[in-house]
N, C-alpha and C positions, 0 to 999 in steps of 0.2 A: 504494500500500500504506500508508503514513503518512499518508494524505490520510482513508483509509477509520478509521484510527482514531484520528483527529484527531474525525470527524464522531461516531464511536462515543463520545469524552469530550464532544463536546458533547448529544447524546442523553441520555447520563447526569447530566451538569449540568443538563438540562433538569429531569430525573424529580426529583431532591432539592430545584433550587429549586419542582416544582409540589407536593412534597411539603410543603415548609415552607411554602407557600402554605396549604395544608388544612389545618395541623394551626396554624400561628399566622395565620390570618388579619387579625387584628387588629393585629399587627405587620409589614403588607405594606410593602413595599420595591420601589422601581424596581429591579430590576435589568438592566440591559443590555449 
C-alpha cells in the first residue's frame, strides 16, 4: 500500500520535471 504510493509520487515527479522540461528547455538539468 505505501509502496503503491510511493510509485504514484514518483509518477508525478516524473510529469512536473517533463513539464519543466517543455516549457524551459533551454535551462535543462540532469536530474536523477
Amino acid at each position: 500500500m505505501l509502496n503503491v504510493g510511493y510509485n504514484k509520487d514518483l509518477q508525478t515527479l516524473d510529469i512536473i520535471a517533463g513539464l519543466f522540461i517543455f516549457f524551459f528547455p533551454e535551462e535543462r538539468v540532469d536530474v536523477t
